[in-house]
mmCIF file of the N, C-alpha and C atoms, coordinates in Angstrom:
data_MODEL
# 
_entry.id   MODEL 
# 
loop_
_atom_site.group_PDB 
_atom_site.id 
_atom_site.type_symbol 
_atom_site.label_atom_id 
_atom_site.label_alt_id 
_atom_site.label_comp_id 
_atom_site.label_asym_id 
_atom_site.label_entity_id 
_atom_site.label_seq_id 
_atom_site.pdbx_PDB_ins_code 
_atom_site.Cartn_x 
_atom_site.Cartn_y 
_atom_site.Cartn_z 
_atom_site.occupancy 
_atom_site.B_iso_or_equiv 
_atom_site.pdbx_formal_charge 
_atom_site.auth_seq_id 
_atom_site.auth_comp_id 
_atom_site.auth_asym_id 
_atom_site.auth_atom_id 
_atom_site.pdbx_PDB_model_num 
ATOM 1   N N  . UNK A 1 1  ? -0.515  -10.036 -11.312 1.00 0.00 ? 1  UNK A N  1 
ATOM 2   C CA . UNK A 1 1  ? 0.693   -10.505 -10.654 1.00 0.00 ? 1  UNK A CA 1 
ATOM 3   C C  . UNK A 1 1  ? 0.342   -10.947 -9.245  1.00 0.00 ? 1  UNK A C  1 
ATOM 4   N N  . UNK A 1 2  ? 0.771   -11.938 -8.616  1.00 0.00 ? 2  UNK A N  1 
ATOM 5   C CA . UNK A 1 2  ? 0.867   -12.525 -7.341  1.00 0.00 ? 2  UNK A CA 1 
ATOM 6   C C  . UNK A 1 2  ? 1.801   -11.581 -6.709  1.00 0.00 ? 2  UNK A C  1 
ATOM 7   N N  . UNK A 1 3  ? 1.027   -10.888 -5.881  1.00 0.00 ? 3  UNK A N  1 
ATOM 8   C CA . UNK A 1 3  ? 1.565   -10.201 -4.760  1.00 0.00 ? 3  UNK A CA 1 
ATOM 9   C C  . UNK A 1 3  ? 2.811   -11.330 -4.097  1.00 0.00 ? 3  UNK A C  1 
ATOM 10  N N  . UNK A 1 4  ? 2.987   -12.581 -3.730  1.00 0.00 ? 4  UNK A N  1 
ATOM 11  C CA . UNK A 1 4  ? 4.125   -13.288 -2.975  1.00 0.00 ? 4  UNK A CA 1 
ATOM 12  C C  . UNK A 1 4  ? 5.109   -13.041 -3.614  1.00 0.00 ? 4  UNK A C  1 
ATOM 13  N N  . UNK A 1 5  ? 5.000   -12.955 -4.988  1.00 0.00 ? 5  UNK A N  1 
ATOM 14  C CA . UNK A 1 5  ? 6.106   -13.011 -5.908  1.00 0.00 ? 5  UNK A CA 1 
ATOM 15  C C  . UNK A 1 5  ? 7.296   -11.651 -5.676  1.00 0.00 ? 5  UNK A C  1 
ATOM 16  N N  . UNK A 1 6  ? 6.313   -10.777 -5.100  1.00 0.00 ? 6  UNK A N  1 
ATOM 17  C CA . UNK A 1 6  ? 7.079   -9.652  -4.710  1.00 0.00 ? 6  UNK A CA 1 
ATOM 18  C C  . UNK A 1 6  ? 7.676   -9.548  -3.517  1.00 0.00 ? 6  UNK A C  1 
ATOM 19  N N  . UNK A 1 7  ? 6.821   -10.353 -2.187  1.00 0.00 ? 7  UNK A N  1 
ATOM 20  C CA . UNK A 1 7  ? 7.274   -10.702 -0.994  1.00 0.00 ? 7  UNK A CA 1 
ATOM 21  C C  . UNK A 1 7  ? 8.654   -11.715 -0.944  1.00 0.00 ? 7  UNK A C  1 
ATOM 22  N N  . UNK A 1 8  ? 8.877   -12.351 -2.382  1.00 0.00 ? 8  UNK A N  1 
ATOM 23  C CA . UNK A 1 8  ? 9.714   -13.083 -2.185  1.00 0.00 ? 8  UNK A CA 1 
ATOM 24  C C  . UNK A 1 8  ? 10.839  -12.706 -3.100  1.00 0.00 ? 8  UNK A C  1 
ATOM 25  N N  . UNK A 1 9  ? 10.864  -11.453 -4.004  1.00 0.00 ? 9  UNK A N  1 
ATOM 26  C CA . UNK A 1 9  ? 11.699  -11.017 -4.068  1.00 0.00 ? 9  UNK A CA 1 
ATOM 27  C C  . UNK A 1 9  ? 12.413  -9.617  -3.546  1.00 0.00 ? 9  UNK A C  1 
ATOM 28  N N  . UNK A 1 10 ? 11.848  -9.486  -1.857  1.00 0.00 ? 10 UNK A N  1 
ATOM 29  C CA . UNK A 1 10 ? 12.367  -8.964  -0.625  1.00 0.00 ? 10 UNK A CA 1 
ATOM 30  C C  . UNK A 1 10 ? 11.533  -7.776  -0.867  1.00 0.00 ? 10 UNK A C  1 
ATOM 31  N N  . UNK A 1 11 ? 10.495  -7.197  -1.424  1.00 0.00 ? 11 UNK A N  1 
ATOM 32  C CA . UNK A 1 11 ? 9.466   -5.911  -1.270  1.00 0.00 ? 11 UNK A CA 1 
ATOM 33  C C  . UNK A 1 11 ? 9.239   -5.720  0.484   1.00 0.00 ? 11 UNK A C  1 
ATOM 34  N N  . UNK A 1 12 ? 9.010   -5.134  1.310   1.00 0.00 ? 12 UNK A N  1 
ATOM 35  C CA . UNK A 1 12 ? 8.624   -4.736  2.314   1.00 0.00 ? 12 UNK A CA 1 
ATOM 36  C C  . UNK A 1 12 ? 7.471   -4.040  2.544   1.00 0.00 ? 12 UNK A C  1 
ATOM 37  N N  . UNK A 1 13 ? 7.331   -3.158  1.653   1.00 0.00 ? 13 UNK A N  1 
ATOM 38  C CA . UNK A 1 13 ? 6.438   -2.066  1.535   1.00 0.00 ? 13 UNK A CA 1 
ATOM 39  C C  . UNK A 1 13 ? 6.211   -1.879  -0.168  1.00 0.00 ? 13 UNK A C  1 
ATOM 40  N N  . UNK A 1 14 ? 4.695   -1.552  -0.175  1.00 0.00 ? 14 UNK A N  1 
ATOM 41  C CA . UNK A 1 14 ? 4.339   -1.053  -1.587  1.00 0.00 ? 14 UNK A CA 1 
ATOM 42  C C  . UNK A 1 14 ? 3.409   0.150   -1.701  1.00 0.00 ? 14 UNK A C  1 
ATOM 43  N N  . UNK A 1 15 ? 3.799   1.359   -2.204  1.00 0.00 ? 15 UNK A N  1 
ATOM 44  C CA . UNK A 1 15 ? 2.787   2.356   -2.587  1.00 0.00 ? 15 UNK A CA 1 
ATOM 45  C C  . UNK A 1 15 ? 1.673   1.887   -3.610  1.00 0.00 ? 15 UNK A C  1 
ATOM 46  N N  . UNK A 1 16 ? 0.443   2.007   -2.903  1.00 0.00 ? 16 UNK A N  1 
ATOM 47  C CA . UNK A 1 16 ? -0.506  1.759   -4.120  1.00 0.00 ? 16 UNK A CA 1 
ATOM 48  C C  . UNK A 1 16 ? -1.563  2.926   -4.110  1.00 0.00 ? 16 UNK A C  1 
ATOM 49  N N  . UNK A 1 17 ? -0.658  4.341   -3.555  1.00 0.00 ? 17 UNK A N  1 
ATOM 50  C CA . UNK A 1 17 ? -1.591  5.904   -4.583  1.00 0.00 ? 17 UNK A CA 1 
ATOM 51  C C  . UNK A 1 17 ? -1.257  5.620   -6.219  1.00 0.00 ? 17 UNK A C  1 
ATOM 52  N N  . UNK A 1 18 ? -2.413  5.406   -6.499  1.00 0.00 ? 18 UNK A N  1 
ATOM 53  C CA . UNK A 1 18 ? -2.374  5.571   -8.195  1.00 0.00 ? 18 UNK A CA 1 
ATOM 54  C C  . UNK A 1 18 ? -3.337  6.141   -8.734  1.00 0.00 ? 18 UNK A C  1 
ATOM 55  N N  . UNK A 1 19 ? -3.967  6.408   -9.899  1.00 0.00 ? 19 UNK A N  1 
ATOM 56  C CA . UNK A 1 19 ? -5.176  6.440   -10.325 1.00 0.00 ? 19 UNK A CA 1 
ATOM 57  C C  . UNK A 1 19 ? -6.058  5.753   -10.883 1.00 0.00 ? 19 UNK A C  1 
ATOM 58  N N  . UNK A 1 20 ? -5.201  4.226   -10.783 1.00 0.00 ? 20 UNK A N  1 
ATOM 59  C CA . UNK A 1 20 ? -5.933  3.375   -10.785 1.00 0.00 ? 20 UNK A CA 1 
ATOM 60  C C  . UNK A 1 20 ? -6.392  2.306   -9.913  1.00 0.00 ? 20 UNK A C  1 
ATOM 61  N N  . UNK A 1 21 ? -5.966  2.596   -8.652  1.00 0.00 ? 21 UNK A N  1 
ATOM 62  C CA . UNK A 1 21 ? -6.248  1.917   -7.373  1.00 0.00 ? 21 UNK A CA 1 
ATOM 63  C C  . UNK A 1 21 ? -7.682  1.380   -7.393  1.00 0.00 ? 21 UNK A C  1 
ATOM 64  N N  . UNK A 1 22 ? -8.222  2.368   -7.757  1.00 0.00 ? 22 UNK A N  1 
ATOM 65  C CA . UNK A 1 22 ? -9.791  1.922   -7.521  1.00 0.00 ? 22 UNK A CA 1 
ATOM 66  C C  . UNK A 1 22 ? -10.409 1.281   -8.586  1.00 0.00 ? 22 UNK A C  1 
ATOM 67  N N  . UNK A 1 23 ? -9.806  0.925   -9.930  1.00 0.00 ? 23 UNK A N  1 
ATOM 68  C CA . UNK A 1 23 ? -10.278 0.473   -11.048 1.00 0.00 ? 23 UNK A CA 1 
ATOM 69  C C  . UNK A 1 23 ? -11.294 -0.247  -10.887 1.00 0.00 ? 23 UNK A C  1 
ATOM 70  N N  . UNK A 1 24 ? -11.319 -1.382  -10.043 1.00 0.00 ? 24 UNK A N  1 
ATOM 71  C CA . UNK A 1 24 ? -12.495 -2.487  -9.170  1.00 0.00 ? 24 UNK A CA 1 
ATOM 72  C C  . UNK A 1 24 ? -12.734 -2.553  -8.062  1.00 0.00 ? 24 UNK A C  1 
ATOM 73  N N  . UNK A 1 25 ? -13.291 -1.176  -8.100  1.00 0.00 ? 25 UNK A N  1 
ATOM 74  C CA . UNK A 1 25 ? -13.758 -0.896  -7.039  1.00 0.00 ? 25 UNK A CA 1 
ATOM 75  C C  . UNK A 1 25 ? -13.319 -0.499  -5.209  1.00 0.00 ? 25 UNK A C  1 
ATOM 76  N N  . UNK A 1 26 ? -14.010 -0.411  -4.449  1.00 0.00 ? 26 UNK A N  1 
ATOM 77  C CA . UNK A 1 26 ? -13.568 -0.347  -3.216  1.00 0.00 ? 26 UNK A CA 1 
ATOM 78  C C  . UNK A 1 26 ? -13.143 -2.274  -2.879  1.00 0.00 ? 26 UNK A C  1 
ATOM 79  N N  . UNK A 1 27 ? -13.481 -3.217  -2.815  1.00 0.00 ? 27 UNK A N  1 
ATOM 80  C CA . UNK A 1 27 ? -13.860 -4.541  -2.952  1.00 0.00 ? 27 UNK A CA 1 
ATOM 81  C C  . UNK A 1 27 ? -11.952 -4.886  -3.836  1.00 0.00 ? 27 UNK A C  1 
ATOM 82  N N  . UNK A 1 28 ? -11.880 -4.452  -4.769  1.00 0.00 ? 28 UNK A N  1 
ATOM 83  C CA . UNK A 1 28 ? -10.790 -4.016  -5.660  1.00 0.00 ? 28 UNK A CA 1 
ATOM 84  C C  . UNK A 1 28 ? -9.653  -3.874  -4.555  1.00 0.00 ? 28 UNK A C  1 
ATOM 85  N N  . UNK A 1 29 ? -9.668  -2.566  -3.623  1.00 0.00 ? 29 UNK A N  1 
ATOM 86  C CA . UNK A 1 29 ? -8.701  -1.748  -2.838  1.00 0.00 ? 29 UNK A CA 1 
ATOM 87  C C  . UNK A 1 29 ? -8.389  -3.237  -1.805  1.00 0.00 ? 29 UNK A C  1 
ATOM 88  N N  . UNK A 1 30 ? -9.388  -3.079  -1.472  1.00 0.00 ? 30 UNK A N  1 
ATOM 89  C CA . UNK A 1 30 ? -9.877  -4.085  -0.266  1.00 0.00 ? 30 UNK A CA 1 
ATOM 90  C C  . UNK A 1 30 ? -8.955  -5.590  -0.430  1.00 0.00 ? 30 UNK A C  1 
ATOM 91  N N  . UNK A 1 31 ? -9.229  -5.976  -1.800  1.00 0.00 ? 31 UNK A N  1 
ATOM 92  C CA . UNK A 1 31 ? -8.296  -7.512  -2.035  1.00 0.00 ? 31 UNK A CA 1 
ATOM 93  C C  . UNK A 1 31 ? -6.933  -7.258  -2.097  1.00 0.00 ? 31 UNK A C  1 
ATOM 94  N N  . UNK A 1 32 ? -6.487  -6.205  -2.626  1.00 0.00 ? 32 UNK A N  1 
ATOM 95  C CA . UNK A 1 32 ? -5.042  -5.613  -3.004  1.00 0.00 ? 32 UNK A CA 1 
ATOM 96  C C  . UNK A 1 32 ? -4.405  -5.958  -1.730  1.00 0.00 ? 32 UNK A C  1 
ATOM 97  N N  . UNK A 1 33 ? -4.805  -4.794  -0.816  1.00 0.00 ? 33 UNK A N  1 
ATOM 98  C CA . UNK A 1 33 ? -4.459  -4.761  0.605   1.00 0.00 ? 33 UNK A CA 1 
ATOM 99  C C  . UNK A 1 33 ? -4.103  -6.263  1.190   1.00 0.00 ? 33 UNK A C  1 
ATOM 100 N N  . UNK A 1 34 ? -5.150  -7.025  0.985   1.00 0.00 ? 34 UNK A N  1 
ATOM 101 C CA . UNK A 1 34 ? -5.358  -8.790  1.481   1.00 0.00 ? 34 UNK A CA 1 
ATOM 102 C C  . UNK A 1 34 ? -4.261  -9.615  1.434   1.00 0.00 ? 34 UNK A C  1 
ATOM 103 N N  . UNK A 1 35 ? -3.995  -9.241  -0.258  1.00 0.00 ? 35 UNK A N  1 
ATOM 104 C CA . UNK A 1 35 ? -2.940  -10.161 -0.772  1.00 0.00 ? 35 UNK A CA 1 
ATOM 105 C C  . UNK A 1 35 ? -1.404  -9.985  -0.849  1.00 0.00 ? 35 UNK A C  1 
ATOM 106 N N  . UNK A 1 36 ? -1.333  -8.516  -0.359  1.00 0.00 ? 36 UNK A N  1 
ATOM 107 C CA . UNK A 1 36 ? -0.064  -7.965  0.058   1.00 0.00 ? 36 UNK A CA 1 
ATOM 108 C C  . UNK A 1 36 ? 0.131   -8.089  1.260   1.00 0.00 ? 36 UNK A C  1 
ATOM 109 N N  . UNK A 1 37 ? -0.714  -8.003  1.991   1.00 0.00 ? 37 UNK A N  1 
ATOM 110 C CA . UNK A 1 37 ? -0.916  -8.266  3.748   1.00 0.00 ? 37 UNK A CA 1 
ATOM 111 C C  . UNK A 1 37 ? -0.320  -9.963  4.026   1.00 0.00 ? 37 UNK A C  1 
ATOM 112 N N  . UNK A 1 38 ? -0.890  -10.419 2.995   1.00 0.00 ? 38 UNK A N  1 
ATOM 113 C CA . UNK A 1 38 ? -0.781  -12.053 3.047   1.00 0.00 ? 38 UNK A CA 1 
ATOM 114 C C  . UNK A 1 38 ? 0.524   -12.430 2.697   1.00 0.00 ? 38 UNK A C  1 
ATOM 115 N N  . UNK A 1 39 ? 1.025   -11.702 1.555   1.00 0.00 ? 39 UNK A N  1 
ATOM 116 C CA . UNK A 1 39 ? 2.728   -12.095 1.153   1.00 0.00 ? 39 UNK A CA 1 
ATOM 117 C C  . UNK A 1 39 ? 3.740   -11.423 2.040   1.00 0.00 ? 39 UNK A C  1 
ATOM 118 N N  . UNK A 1 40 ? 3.408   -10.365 3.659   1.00 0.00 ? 40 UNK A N  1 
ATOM 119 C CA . UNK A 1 40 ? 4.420   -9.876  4.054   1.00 0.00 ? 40 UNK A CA 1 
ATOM 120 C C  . UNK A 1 40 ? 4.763   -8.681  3.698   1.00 0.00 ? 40 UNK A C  1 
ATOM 121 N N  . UNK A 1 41 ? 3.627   -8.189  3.303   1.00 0.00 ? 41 UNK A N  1 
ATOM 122 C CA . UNK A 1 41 ? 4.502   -6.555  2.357   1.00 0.00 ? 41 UNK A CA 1 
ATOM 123 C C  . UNK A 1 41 ? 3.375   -5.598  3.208   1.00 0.00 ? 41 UNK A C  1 
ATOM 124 N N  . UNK A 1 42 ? 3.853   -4.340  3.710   1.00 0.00 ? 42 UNK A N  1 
ATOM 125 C CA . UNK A 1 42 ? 3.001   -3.597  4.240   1.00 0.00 ? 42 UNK A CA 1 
ATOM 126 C C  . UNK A 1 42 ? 2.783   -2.154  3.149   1.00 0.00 ? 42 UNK A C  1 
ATOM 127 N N  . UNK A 1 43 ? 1.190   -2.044  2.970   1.00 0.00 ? 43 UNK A N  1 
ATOM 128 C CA . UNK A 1 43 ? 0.903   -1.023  2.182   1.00 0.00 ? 43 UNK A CA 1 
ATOM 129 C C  . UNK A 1 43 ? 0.681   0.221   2.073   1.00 0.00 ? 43 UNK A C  1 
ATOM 130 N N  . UNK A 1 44 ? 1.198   1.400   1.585   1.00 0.00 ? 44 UNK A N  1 
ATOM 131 C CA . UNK A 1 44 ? 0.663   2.628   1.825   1.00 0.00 ? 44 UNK A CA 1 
ATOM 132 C C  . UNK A 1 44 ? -0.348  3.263   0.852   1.00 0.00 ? 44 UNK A C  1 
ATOM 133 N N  . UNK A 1 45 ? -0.713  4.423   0.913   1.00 0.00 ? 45 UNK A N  1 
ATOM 134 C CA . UNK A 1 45 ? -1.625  4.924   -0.247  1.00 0.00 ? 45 UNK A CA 1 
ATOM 135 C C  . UNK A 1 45 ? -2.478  4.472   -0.547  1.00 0.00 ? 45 UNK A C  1 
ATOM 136 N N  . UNK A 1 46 ? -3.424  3.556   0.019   1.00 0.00 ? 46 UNK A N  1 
ATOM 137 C CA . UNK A 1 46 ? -4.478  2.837   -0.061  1.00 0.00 ? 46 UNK A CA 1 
ATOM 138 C C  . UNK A 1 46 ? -5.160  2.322   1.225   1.00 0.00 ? 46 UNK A C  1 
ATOM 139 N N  . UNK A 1 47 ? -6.921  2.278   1.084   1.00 0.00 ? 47 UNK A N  1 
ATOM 140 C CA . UNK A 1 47 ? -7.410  1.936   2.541   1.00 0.00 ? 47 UNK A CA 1 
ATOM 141 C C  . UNK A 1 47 ? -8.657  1.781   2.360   1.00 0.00 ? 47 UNK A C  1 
ATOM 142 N N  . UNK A 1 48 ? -9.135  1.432   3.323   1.00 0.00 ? 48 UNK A N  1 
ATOM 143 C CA . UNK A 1 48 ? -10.732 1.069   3.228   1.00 0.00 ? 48 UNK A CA 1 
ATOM 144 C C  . UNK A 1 48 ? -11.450 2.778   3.875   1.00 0.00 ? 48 UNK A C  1 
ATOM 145 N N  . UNK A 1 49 ? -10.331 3.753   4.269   1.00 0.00 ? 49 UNK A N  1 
ATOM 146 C CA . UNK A 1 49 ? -10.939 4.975   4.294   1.00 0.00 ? 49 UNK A CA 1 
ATOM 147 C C  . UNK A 1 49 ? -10.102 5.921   4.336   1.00 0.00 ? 49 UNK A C  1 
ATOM 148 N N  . UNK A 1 50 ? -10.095 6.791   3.948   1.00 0.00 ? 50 UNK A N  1 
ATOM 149 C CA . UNK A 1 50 ? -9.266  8.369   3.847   1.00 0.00 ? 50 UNK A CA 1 
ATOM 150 C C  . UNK A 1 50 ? -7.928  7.960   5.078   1.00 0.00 ? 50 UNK A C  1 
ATOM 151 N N  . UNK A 1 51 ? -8.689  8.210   6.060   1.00 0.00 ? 51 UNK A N  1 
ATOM 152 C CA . UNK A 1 51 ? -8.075  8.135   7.318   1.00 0.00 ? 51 UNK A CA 1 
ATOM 153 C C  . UNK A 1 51 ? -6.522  6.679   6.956   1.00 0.00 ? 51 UNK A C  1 
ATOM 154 N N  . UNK A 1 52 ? -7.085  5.857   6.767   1.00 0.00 ? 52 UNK A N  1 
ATOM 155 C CA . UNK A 1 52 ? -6.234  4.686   6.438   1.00 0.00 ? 52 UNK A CA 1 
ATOM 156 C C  . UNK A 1 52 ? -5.148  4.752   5.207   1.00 0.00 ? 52 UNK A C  1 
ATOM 157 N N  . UNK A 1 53 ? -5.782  5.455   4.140   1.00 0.00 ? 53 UNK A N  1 
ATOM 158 C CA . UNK A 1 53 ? -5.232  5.701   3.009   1.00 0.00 ? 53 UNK A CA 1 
ATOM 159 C C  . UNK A 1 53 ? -3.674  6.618   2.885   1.00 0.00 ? 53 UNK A C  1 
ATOM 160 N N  . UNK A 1 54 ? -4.095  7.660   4.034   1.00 0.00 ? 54 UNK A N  1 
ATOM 161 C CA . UNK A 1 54 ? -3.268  8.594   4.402   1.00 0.00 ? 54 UNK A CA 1 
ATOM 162 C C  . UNK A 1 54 ? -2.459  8.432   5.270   1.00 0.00 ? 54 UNK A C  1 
ATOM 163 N N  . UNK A 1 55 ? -2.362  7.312   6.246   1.00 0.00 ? 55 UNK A N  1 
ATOM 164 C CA . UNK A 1 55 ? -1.773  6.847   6.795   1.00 0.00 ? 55 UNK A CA 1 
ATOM 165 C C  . UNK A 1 55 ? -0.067  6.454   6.531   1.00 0.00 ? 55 UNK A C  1 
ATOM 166 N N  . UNK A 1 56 ? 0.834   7.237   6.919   1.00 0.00 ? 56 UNK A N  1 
ATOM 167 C CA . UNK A 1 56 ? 2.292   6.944   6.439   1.00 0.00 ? 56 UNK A CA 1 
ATOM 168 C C  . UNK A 1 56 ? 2.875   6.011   7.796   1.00 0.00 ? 56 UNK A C  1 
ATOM 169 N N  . UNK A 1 57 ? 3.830   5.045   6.364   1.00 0.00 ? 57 UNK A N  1 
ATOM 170 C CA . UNK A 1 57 ? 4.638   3.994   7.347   1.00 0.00 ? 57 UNK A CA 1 
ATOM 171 C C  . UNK A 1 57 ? 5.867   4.730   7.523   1.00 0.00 ? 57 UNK A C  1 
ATOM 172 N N  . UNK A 1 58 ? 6.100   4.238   9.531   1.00 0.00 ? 58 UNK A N  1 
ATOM 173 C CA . UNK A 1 58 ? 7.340   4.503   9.944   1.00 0.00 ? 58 UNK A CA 1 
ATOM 174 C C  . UNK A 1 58 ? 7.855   3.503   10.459  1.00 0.00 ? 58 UNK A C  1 
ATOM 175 N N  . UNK A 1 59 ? 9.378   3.278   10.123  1.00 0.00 ? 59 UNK A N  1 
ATOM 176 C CA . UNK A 1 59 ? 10.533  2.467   10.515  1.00 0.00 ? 59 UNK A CA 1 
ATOM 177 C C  . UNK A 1 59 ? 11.457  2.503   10.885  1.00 0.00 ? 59 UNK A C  1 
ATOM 178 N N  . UNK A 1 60 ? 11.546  1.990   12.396  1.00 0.00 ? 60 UNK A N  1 
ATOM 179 C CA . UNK A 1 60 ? 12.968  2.366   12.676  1.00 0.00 ? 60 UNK A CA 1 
ATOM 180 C C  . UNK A 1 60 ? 14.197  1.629   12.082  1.00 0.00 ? 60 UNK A C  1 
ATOM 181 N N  . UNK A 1 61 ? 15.344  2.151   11.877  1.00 0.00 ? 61 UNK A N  1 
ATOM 182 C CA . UNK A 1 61 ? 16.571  1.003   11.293  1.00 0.00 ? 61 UNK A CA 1 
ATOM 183 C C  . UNK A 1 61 ? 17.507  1.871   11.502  1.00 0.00 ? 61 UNK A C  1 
ATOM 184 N N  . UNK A 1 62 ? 18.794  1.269   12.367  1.00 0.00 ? 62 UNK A N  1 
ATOM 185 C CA . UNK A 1 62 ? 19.595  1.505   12.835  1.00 0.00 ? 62 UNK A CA 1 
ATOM 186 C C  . UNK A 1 62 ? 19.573  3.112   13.265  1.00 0.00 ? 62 UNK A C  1 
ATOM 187 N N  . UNK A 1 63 ? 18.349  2.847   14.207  1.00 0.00 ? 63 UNK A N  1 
ATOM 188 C CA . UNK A 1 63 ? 18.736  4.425   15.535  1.00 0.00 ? 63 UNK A CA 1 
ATOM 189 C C  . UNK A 1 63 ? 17.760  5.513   14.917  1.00 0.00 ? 63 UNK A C  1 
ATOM 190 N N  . UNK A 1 64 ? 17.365  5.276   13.145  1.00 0.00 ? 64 UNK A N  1 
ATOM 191 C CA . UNK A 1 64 ? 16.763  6.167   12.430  1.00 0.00 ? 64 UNK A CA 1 
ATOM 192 C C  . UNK A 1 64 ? 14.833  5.951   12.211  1.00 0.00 ? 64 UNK A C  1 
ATOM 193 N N  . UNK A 1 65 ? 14.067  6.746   12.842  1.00 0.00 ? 65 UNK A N  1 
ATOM 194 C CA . UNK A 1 65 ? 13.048  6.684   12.504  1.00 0.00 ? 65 UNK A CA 1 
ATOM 195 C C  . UNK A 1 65 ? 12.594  7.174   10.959  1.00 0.00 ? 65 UNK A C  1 
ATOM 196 N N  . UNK A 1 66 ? 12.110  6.280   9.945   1.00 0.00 ? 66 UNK A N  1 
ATOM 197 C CA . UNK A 1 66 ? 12.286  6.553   8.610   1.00 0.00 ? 66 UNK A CA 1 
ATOM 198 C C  . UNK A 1 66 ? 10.634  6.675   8.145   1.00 0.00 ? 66 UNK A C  1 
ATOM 199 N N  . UNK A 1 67 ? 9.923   7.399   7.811   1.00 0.00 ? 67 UNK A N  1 
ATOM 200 C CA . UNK A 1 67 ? 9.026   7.813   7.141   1.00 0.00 ? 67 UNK A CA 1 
ATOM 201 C C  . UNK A 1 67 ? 8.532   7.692   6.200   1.00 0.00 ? 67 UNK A C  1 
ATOM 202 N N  . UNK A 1 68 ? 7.570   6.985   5.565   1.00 0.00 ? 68 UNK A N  1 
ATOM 203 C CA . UNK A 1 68 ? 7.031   6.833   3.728   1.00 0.00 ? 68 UNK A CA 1 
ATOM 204 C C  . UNK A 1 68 ? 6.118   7.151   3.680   1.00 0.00 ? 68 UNK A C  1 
ATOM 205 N N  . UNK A 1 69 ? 5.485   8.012   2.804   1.00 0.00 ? 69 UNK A N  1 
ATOM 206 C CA . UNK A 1 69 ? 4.172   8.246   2.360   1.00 0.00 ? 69 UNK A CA 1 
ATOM 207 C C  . UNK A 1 69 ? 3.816   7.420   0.870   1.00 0.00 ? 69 UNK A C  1 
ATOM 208 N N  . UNK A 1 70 ? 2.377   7.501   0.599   1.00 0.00 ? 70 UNK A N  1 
ATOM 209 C CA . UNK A 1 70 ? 2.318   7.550   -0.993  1.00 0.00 ? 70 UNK A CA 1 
ATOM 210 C C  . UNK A 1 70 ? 1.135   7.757   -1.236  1.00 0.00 ? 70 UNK A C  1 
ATOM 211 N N  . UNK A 1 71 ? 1.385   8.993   -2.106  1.00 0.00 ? 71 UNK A N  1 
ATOM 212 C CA . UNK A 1 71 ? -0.063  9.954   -2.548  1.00 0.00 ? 71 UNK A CA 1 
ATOM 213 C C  . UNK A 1 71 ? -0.429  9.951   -3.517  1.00 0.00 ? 71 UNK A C  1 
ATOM 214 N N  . UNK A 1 72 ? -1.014  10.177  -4.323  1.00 0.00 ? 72 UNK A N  1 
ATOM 215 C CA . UNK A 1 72 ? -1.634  10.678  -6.271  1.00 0.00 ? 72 UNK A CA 1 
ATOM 216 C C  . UNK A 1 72 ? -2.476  11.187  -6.056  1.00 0.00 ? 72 UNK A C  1 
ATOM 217 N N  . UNK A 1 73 ? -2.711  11.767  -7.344  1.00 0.00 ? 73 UNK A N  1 
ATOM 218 C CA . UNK A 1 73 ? -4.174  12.992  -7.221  1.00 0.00 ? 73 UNK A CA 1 
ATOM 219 C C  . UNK A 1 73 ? -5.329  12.078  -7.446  1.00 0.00 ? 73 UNK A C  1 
ATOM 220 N N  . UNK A 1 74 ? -6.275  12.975  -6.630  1.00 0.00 ? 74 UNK A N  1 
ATOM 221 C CA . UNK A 1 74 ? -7.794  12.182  -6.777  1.00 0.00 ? 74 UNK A CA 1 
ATOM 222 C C  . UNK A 1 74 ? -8.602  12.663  -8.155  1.00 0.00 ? 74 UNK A C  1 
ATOM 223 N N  . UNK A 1 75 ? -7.395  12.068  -9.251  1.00 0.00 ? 75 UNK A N  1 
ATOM 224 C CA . UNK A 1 75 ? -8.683  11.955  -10.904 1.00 0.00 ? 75 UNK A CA 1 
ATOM 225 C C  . UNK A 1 75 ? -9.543  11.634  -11.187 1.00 0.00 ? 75 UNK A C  1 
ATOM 226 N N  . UNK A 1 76 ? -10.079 10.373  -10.656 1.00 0.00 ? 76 UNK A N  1 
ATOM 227 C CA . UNK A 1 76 ? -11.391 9.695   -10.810 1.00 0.00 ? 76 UNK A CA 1 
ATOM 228 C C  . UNK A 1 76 ? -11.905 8.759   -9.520  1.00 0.00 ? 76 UNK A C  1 
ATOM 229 N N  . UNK A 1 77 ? -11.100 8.746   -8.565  1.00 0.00 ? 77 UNK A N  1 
ATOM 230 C CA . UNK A 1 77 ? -11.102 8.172   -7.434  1.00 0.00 ? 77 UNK A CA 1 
ATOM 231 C C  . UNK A 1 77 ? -11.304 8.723   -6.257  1.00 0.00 ? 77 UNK A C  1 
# 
């Protein structure tokens, strides 16, 4: 799927903790990130390192600082 396709039907943000994040690799993580970055959508649960991966988005909207994480267990990844 074309990541724009989601930017253009108003996505903002996408969790990509899965257990299959890494299917292709780090290189894999790495393009995901690219092409969501590129359509406007900001990503959580995924990174080029722990530190990044774990990283939760915050947003303010109307007066409210709002918080997202997105985690999965490390099965094979």
């Amino acid at each position: 799927m074309d990541a724009a396709i989601l930017g253009e039907a108003g996505f903002d943000i996408l969790g990509l903790a899965n257990n299959h994040i890494a299917d292709c690799g780090p290189a894999g993580v790495l393009d995901t990130i690219a092409a969501c970055k590129a359509a406007g959508i900001e990503t959580i649960g995924a990174g080029a390192n722990n530190m990044l991966a774990s990283t939760p988005a915050i947003f303010k909207k109307n007066g409210w600082h709002i918080g997202i994480m997105a985690v999965a267990e490390r099965e094979f990844n």
